[in-house]
N, C-alpha and C positions, 0 to 999 in steps of 0.2 A: 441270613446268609445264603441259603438254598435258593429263596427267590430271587435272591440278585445273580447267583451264578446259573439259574436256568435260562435268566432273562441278557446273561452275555452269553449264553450257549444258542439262545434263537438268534440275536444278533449276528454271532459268527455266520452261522448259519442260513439269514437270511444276504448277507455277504458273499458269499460262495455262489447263491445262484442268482446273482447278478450277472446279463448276459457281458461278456466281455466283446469288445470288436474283434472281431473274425479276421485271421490273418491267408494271407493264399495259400493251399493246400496242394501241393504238386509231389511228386514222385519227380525225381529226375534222374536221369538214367543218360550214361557215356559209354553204351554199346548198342550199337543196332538189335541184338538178338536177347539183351534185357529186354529192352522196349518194348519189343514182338511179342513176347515172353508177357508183357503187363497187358496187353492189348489185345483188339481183336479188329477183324477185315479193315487190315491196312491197304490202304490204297497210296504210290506215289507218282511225282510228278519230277521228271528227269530236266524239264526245264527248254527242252526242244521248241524249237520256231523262233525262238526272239532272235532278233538282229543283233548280230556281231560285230555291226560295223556303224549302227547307227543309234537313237533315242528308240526308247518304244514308251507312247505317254502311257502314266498312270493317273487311275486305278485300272488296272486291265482284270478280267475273269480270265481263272483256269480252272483245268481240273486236276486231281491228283485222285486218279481211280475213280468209282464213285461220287467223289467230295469235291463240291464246286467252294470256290473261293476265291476273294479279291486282296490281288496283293498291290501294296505302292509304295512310291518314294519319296521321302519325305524330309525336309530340315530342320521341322517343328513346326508347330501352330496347325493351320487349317491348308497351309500350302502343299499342292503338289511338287515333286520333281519328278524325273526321268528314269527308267528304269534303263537298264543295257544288259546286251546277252553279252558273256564271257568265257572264256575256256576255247573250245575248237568244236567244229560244227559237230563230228564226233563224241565230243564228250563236253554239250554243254553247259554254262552258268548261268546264274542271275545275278546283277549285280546292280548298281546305279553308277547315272552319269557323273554325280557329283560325290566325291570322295568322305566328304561328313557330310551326305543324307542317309537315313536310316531307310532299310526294306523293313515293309510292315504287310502280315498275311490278317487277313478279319473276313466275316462274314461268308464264314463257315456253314456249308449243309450240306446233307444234313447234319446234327448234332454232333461235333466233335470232343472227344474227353482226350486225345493224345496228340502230339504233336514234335517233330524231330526232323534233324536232318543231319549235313554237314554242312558246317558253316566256318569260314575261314575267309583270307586275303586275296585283294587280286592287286595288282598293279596298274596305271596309265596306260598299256597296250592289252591290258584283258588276259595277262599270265598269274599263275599263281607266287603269291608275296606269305612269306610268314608274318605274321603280327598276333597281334593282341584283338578277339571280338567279343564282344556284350552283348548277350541274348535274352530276353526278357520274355515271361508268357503272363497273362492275366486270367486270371478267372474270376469267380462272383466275387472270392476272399480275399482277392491283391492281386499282387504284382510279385512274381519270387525273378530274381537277376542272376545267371550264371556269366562268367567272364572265360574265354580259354585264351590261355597264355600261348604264343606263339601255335597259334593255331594252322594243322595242316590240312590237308584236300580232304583227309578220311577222317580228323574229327567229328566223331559224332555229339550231339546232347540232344536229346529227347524230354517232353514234360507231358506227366499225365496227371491227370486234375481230377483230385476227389473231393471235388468242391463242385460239380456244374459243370456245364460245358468250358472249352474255352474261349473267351473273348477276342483276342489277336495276339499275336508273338512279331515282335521286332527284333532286328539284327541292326548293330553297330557297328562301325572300326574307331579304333584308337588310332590317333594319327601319332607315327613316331617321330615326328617333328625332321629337324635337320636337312629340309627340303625333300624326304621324301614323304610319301601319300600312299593312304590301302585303302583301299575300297572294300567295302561290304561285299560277302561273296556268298550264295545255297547251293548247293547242289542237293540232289534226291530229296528233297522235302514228301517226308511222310504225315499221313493225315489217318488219324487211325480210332474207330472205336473205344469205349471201356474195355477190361476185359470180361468175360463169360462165366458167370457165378453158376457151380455146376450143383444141381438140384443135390438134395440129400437123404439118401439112400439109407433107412432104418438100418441099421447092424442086427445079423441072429438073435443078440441077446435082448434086442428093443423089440421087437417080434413076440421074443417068449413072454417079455414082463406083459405086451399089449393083449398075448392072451389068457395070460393070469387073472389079467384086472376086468376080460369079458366074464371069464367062467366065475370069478367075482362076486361080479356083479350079477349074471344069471341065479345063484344060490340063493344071492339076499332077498331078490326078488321072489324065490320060492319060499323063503322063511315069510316073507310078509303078506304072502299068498295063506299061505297054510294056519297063520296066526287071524286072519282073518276068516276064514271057514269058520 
């Protein structure tokens, strides 16, 4: 009986560390000043220069501070679409020409662990629309999916990956049917380090015990001194 119950205790046992597939490991965060708060040398990119009135082909490069990256538009599969500027030259967006293509940010450097913006609606003339959008980030471990419900200009969601870098983040719209249309919409897309794991500083009392265990070890070294005389 012994043997058999040790021989189901290795079993369990070898059960447990069986690697399991790795699911995406993200932080997500719906305030700007968490985010910052997780992170470190954020860089953003306000979205300036695209045309308000025209196509701008994708994949185009930007920067957002430091961090270059390649954002585009997309329907699915390997096809590109169009990207468009929206908002007011003022306070511009990013968005696409075509209403269900998704914006897709990739190819991220250097190394990026965070990533956030606001992300919400825009309409057929490039104004802000409330709706429903779908935000998705990947890292080594998956894919985790946030949805914001009636989403507006100052929604933020933020993901910070404690898995590896991130791989790319996409933004969707839910179309609310009934003839009308939302387009995918970013404003201030942050791009942002890990954050800063701060060295650790002995306490007084790790100090005293570190010189308890020199003067110690000084003694024994005299006792095995003097035992050998």
């Amino acid at each position: 009986m012994q043997l058999k119950s040790l021989s189901r205790l290795v079993g369990a046992l070898a059960f447990l560390t069986v690697p399991v597939a790795s699911q995406a490991q993200f932080t997500v965060h719906t305030s700007l000043s968490s985010f910052l708060t997780a992170t470190s040398a954020p860089g953003t990119d306000t979205f300036a220069g695209f045309d308000l009135a025209g196509p701008t082909a994708s994949p185009t490069n930007r920067l957002a501070g430091v961090y270059g990256y390649e954002v585009y538009a997309t329907p699915g599969g390997t096809l590109y679409g169009s990207l468009w500027g929206a908002g007011t030259s003022l306070n511009p967006w990013l968005s696409t020409k075509e209403p269900t293509d998704r914006i897709g940010f990739a190819w991220f450097t250097p190394s990026v662990r965070g990533i956030g913006g606001n992300f919400f609606g825009s309409n057929r003339v490039a104004a802000f629309l409330s709706g429903d959008i779908i935000v998705s980030a990947t890292n080594a471990g998956g894919t985790t999916t946030q949805t914001l419900l009636a989403a507006m200009e100052t929604s933020f969601l933020g993901f910070v990956s404690t898995n590896g870098d991130i791989g790319y983040l996409t933004v969707e719209s839910v179309q609310p049917g009934g003839g009308t249309f939302l387009w995918p919409t970013v404003d201030n897309l942050v791009l942002a380090k890990g954050p800063v794991v701060p060295s650790v500083v002995p306490e007084p009392s790790t100090y005293a015990l570190m010189a308890a265990g020199l003067i110690g070890l000084g003694a024994a070294a005299r006792r095995r001194k003097n035992v050998n005389v």
